[in-house]
N, C-alpha and C positions, 0 to 999 in steps of 0.2 A: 784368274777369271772371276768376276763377278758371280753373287748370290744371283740365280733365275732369280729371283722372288725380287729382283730388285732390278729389273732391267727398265731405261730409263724412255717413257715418251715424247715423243710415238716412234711409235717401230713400224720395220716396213717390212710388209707378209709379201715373200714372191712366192705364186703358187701357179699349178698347174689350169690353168683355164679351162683346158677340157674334161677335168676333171667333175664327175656329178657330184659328188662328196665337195670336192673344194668349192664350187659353184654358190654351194649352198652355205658353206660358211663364209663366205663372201656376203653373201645378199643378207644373210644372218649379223656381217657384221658392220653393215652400209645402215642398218635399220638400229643399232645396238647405239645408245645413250652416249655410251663412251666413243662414238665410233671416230673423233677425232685424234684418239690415240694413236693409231692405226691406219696406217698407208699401203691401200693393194698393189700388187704389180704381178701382171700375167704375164711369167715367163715364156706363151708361148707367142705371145703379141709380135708383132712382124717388126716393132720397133725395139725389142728388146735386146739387149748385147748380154748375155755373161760373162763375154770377154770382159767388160768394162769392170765389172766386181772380183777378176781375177778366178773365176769358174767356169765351167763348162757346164754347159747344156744339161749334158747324162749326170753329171754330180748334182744338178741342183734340180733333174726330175727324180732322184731315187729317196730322196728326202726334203722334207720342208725346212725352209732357210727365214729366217727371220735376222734382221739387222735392226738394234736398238738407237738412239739418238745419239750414242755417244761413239757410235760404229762398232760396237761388240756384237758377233753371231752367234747366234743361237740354232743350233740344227737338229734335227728330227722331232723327239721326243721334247726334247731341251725349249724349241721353236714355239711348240704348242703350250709350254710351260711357260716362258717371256709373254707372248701372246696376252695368255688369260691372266700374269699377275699384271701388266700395265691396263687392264679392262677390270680390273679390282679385285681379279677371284683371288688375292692369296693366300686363304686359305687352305681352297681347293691345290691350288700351285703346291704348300707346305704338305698337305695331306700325299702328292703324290710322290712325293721328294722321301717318304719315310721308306727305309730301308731295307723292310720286305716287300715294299710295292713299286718300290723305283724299277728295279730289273725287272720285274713282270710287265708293267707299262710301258717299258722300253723296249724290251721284245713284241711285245705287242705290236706296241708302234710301226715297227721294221715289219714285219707281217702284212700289217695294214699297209704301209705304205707300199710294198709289193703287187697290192692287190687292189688297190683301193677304185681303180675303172672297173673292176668285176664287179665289186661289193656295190658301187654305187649303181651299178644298172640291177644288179638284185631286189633295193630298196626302192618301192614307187614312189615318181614323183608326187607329190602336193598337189592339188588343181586349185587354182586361183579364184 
């Protein structure tokens, strides 16, 4: 497997659409400079297959799936790590790759991603 830190553009974020958290980093990353890096796809869209990508449904709600240019995945934690180095952060990427913070962030992740429709109707929305 490839360095995250060097996952190649654009990648294609498939994410949870009903999700508030995902929503938001959607619309966060339609507006973002780099944002042609970066190709959305709402899993829960009426035209979407996971058959087609060889996944199911419940596999790819229970964590974020990111696919690079060159077809290498990136899942959960990993996803969000591809993500932000093809959008330039790698050094953030590098910072979180250090190995008393990997596990914590990863767990974290998993957490989060369990929960993440609660957490987001927790957080108020923004008003326009």
């Amino acid at each position: 497997m490839s360095r995250i830190w060097q996952a190649s553009a654009p990648v294609t974020l498939y994410h949870d659409g009903k999700c508030p958290l995902c929503q938001r980093e959607v619309a966060w990353l339609a507006r973002h400079p780099r944002r042609e890096r970066v190709r959305t796809v709402d899993i829960r869209a009426k035209d979407f297959s996971p058959d087609a990508l060889g996944l199911s449904f419940e596999t790819m709600m229970g964590r974020l799936h990111v696919q690079d240019a060159r077809g290498e995945w990136y899942v959960g934690m990993d996803a969000s790590r591809a993500l932000y180095a093809v959008l330039g952060y790698r050094r953030l990427v590098r910072l979180s790759l250090l190995p008393g913070l990997r596990p914590m962030l990863d767990v974290g992740y998993r957490v989060f991603a369990r929960h993440r429709e609660r957490i987001g109707r927790w957080i108020p929305q923004r008003r326009r």
